[in-house]
C-alpha positions in Angstrom: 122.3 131.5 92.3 122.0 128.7 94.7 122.0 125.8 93.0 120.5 123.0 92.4 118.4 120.9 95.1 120.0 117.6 96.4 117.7 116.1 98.8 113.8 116.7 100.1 113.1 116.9 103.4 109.1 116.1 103.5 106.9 116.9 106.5 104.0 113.8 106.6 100.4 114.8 108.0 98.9 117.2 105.6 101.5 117.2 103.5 102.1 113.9 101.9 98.9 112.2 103.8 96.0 114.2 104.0 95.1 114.2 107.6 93.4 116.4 109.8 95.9 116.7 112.7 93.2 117.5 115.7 90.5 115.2 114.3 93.2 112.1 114.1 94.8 113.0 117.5 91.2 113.1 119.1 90.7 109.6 117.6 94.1 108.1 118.4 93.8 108.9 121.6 90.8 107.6 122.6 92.0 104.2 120.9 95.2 104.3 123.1 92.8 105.3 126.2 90.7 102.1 125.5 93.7 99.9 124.6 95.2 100.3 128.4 92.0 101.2 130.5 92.0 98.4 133.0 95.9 98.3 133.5 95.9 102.7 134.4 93.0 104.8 135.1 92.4 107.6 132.2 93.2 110.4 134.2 97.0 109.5 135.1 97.1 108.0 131.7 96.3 111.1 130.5 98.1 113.4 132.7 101.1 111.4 132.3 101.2 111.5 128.1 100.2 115.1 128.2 103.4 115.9 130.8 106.0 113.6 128.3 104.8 114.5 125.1 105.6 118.3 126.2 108.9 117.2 127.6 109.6 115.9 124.0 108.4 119.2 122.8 110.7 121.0 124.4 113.8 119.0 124.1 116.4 120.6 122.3 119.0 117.7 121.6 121.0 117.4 125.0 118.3 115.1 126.9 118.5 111.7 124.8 116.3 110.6 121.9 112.6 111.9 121.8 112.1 108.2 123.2 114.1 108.3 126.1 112.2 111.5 127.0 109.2 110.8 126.6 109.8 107.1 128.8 111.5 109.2 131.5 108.5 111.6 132.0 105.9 109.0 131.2 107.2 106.3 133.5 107.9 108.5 136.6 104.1 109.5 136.3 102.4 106.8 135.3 102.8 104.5 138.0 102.9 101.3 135.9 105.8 99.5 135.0 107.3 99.6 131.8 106.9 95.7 131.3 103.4 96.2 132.0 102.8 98.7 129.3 105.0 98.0 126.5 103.6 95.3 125.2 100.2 97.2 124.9 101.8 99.8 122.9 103.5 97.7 120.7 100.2 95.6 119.9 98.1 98.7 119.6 100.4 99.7 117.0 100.2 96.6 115.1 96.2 96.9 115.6 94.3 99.5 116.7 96.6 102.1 114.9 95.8 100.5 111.4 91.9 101.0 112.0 92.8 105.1 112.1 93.8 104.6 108.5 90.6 105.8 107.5 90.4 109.1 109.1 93.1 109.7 106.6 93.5 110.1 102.5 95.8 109.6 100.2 96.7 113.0 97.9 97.4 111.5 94.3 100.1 113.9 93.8 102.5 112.7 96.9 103.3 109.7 95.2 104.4 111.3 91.8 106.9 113.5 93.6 108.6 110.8 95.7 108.8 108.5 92.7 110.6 111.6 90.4 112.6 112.7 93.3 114.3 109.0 93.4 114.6 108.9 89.9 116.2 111.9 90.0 118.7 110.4 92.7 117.9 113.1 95.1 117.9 112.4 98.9 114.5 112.2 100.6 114.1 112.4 104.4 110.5 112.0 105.8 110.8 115.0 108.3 107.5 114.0 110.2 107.1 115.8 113.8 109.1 113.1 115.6 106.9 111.9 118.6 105.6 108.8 117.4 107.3 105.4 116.9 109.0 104.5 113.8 106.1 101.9 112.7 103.6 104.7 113.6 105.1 106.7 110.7 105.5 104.1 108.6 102.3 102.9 108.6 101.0 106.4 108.0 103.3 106.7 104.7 101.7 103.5 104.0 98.0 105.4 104.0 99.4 108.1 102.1 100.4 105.5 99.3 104.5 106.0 99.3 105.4 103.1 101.7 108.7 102.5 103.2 109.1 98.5 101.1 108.9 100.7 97.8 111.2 103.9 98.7 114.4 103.7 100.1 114.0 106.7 102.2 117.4 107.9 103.5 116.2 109.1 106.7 112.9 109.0 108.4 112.7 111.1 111.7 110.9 109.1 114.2 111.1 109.4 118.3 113.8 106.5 119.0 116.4 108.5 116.3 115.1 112.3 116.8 116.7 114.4 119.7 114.3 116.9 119.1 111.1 118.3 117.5 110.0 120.7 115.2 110.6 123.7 115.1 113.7 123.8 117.2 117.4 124.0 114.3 118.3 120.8 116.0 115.4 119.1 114.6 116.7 119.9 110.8 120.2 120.4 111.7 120.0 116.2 112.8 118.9 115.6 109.8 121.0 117.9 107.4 123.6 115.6 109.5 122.2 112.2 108.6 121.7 113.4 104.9 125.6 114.7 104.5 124.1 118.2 103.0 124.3 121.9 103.4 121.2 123.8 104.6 121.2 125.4 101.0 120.8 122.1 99.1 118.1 120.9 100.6 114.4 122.0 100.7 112.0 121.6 103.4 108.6 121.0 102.7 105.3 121.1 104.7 101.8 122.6 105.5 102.8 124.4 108.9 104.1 127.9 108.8 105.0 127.0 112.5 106.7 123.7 112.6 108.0 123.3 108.7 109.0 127.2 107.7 111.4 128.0 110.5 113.6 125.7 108.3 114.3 129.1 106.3 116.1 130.5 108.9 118.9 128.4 109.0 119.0 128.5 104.9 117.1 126.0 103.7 114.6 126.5 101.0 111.3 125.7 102.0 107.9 125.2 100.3 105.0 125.8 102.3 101.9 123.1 101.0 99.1 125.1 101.3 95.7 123.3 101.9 94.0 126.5 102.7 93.9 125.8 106.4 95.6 129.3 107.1 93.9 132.2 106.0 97.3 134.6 105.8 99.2 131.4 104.1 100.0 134.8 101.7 102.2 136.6 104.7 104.1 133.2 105.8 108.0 133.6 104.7 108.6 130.7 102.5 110.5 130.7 99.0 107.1 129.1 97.4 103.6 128.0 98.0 101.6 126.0 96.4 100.0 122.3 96.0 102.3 119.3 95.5 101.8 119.1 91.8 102.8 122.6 91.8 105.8 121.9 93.4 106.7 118.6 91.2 106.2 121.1 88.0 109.0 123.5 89.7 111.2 120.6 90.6 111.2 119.5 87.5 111.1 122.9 85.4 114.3 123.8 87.9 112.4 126.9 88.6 113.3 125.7 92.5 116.9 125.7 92.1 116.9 129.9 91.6 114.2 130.8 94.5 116.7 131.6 97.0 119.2 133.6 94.5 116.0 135.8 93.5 
């Protein structure tokens, strides 16, 4: 058997926000283009983002945080000071970024399973792809309904905390850290048979939230699939807690 489940590691986009990930990106960054235009022409702004967020991509914990990464790369290419941008980040993220909200919507089910999983005193970690600011993700658990002000969330995996991404161990091993928990009491879950189920592999039990946007979702190695109310109903059946021992 392997016991019960102690903490929820939750993947964010697509999982407990419903977002489509190339329609939002192709949105964002067109904001972030228009927010910085007359400081850096679009090309190097664009070259330069493209070249750091890869670097972050690519880091596998010995290179800094996500955010000292992605500075180093940026910075080096941009050819604008940091003092000179900053500040437009930070007030495109207080702005701009909330208009995005509506490209998103909120799944009904997403906020019955973090409220039950704090009842239940289990640990939840939002393990969101770590390459955006902190108040980037919190604003986007905001849209999905399960805001930071009304869960205590033990550990949300943003670019200034993360030393790597998804899918590399580090990435879940960090926050298996954080948490104070074996791989095997813990269950990651999330849309991407990429990015989410590699968790498997290092013994975690893993969920994959199928939204029918991959047509062998069937053939993926998981320990379930399913829709967030069907996970809630294994949660709280325990049918999770013997998936791995079967």
């Amino acid at each position: 058997m392997a016991g019960p489940v102690r903490a929820l590691l939750l993947d964010l986009d697509d999982t407990l926000l419903l977002n489509d990930a190339d329609r939002f990106l192709s949105h964002y960054f067109r904001a972030l283009v228009a927010k910085v235009q007359d400081v850096v022409s679009v090309g190097r702004f664009a070259d330069a983002l493209s070249v750091a967020t890869r670097a972050m991509e690519r880091n596998d914990g010995s290179n800094g945080t996500n955010a000292e990464v992605f500075t180093r790369e940026f910075f080096r290419r941009v050819g604008r000071p940091p003092g000179e941008l900053m500040p437009l980040f930070d007030d495109f993220y207080a702005h701009e970024f909330e208009e995005l909200g509506v490209l998103t919507a909120v799944d009904p089910a997403a906020r019955g399973l973090v409220e039950w999983a704090f009842e239940q005193g289990l640990q939840v970690a939002i393990a969101t792809q770590p390459m955006f600011p902190r108040v980037a993700i919190e604003t986007r658990l905001r849209w999905a309904d399960v805001p930071c002000d009304e869960f205590p969330y033990h550990w949300v995996a943003c670019y200034e905390e993360m030393h790597a991404c998804k899918p590399h161990p580090h990435f879940f091993l960090e926050i298996l850290e954080g948490l104070g928990r074996r791989p095997e009491e813990c269950l990651m879950v999330g849309d991407s048979p990429d990015a989410d189920m590699p968790a498997r592999d290092l013994g975690l039990r893993t969920y994959l939230v199928d939204r029918g946007a991959y047509p062998d979702a069937d053939d993926v190695p998981c320990d379930a699939r399913g829709d967030l109310r069907h996970l809630l109903a294994l949660l709280q059946t325990g049918g999770i807690d013997d998936l791995r021992g079967r």
